[in-house]
N, C-alpha and C positions, 0 to 999 in steps of 0.2 A: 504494500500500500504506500501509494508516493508521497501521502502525507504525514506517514510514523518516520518522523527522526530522531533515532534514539539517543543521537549527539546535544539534539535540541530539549529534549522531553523530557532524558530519564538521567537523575543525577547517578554521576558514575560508581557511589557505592551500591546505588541498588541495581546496576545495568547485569550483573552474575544471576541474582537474586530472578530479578524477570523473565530473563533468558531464560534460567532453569525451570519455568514455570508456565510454559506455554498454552496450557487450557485454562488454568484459573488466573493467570495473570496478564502475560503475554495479549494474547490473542483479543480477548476483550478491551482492554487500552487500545490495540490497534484500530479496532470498532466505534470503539468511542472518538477516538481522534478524528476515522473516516466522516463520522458521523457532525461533527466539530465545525470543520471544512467545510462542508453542505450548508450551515448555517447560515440565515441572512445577518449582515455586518452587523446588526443593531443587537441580535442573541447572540452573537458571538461576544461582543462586550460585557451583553450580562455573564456571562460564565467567566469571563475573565476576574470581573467583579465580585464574583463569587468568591473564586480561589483567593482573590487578596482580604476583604473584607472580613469573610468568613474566618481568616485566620490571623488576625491582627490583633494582638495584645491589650491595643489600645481601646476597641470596641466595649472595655468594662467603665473608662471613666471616660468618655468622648459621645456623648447624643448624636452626634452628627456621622459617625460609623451606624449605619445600622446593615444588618442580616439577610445575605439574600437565602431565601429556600428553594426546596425542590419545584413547587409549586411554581416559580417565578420563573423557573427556563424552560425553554422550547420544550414541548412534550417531545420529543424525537431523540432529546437526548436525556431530559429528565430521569424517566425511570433505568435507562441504563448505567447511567450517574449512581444512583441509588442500589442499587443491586450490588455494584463493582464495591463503594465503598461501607457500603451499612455492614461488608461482611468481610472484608477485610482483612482482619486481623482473627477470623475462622480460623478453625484448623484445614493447613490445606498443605502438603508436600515441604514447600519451606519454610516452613517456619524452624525448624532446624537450623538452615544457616543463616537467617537470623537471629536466632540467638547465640550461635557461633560467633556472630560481629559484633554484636551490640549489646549481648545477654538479656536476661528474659523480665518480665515484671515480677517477678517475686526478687530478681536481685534489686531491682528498681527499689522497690518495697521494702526489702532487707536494711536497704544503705540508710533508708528514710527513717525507718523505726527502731535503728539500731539502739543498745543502750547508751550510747554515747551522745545518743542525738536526744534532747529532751519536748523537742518543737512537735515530735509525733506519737507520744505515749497514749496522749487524749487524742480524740477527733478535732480534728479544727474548724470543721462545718459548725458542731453544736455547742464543743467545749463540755459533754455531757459525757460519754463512754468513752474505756480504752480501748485502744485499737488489737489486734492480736499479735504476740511481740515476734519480731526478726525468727527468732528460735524456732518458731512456733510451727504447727506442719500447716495452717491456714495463712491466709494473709485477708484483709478488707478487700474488697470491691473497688477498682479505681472506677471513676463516676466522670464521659463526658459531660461536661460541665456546660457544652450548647450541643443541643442532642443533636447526635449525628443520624437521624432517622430524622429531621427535618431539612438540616444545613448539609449542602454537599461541601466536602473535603476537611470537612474539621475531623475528623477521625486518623488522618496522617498529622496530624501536628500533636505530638505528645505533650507540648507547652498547653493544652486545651484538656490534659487529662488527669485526672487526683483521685488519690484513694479518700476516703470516706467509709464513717461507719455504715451499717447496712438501714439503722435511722434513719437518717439522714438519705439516703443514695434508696433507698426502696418504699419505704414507709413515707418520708413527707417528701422529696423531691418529685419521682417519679417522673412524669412527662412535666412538671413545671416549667415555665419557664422566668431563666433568672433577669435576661435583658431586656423580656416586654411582660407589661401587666397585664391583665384581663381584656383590655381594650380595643386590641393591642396599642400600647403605648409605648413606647421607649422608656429605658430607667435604667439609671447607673447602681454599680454593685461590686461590689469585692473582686479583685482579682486573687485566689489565693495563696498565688505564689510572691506575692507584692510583698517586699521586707519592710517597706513602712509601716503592713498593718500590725500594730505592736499595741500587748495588753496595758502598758502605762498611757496609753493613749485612749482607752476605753474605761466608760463610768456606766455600770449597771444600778439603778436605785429602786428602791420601792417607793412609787407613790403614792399615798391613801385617801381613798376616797370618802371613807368613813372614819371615824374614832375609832384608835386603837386604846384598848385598856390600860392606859399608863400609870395608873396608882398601885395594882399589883402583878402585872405583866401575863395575866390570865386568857388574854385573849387571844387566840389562836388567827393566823391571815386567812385559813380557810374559810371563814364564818363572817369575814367581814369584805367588802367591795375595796379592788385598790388592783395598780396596774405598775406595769415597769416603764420607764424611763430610761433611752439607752441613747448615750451623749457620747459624745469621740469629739476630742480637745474640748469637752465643754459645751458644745452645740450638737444639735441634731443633725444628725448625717441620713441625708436620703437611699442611701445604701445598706443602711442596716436595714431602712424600713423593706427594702428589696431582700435581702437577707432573711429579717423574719419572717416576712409573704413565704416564700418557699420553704425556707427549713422549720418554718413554727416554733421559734426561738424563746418567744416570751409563752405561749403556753405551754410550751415542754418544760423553762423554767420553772412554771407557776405550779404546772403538777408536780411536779419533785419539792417543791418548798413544801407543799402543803401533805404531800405526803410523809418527810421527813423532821418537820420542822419542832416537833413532838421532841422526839429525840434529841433533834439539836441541841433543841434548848435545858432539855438536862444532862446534855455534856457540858453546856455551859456553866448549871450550876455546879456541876461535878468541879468544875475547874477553878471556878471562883472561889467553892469553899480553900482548895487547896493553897489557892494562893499566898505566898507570904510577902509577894514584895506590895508596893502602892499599886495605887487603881491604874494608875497612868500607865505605868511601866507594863502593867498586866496586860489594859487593851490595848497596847503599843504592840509587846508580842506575841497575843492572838491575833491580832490583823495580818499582822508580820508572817507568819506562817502559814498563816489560811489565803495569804497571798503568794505566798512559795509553791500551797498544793494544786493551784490553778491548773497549771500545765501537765499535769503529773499525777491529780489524786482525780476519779469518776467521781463527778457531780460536786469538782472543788471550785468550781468559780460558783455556780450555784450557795453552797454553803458561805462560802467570801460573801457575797449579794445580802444573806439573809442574819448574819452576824452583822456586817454593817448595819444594818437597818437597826438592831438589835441595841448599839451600840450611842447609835445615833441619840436615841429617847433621852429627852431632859431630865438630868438628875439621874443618869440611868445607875450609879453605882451603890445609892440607897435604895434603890425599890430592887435591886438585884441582893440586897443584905438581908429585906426583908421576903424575900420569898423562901430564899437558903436558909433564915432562920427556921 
């Protein structure tokens, strides 16, 4: 076919890889390309368009990128688009020698959750469960992140691909989507391989919207109205609210508060009887700690969130004396 140049097409570490792959790989590309050609100028741009957009970093904090889909190009080459890449990364003859070259997602996975590495113990989707460690004979689910059964070509960009707990990646993500709303509208959102997004950058509060029982601390959040509040440097960031739409961030928090908050609070008092230094010093090093287990301990930002609040109440170190009394 005079229009497969594979000088032009196929980056030369993968030109072995194709070659050796002539019914599931080969052959179909050539199809598709035939197919390519035959387009009028103006669908050939959109495909072009595709390729770039679809895979541009920038597309999490930039409106002005937005997604092309299957839907959006020429039905001639659409669903062969679709077929070629939704399967991919299938089992199919080579994948052998690619992981010969490049080694597999579990080593990917490995490096990630290693114990030396402390950024992947928890999920970083929820900050709720641990992930399953390096060692371990499982690994999580990596989660394209713009589903690649709508967008063509995001499924070759591993920069578009993350492990996630199975929460997160089955139970609330599922077919969401994270850069348009219901509307569809456009909306900015985490990238999650961004090193800026860093936890001293983030404030989880409890807001209430009724009276809490402040004079003997008897009043449980379950039983009373009240919501969260989630600030990054201080201000509302429209990305979280993207964040929580899809992964259900403040009602996952909210069921785990109220489900464990019981407890909590009398490890609290467990800890305050024991205490022997001043009050300050005490809530200086449970904050202190309970901010250490964030990354590290299942449902420690959660517990962080609700000791704060705890912590917060006027006068809190006498009405904590008198309920340990």
């Amino acid at each position: 076919m005079k229009e497969y140049d594979e000088e032009k097409l196929v980056h030369p570490d993968f030109m072995h890889i194709l070659n050796a792959s002539e019914k599931r790989l080969l052959n179909p590309l050539k199809e598709i390309v035939g197919i390519y050609h035959k387009l009028p100028y103006g669908e050939k741009i959109t495909v072009q368009e595709a390729l770039v957009q679809n895979n541009c970093i920038s597309v999490f904090d930039n409106l002005s990128h937005n997604l092309i889909t299957y839907k959006q190009l020429h039905s001639s080459i659409s669903d062969k688009l679709k077929e070629y890449f939704e399967d991919l990364w299938n089992e199919y003859p080579q994948t052998v020698l690619m992981e010969n070259q490049w080694n597999t997602v579990k080593h990917h996975y490995d490096s990630l959750t290693h114990e030396t590495n402390c950024d992947f113990i928890i999920c970083p989707f929820c900050g709720i469960y641990p992930f399953n460690p390096s060692e371990g004979k499982y690994r999580e689910e990596y989660d394209h992140i713009i589903a690649k059964a709508t967008y063509p070509f995001v499924s070759i960009n591993f920069k578009l691909l993350f492990p996630c707990c199975q929460y997160c990646n089955k139970q609330e993500k599922r077919s969401k989507e994270l850069l348009y709303d219901a509307g569809p509208a456009r909306r900015l959102s985490f990238y999650p391989y961004d090193s800026n997004i860093t936890l001293d950058r983030l404030s989880i509060n409890v807001s209430l919207n009724e009276a809490y029982n402040n004079q003997n601390l008897e009043t449980l959040l379950k039983s009373i109205d009240w919501e969260f509040e989630i600030l990054r440097d201080g201000v509302t960031d429209s990305r979280d609210k993207s964040w929580d739409e899809v992964y259900g961030i403040k009602r996952r928090f909210s069921e785990n508060i109220k489900r464990l908050e019981a407890e909590w609070f009398r490890e609290l008092i467990r800890k305050f009887k024991r205490n022997a230094k001043s009050f300050a010093d005490f809530l200086d090093e449970t904050i202190e700690e309970l901010k250490y287990q964030i990354p590290i301990a299942p449902m420690g930002i959660i517990k962080y969130i609700y000791f704060s609040f705890i912590f917060s109440i006027q006068d809190i170190e006498s009405k904590l004396q008198k309920v340990s009394s």
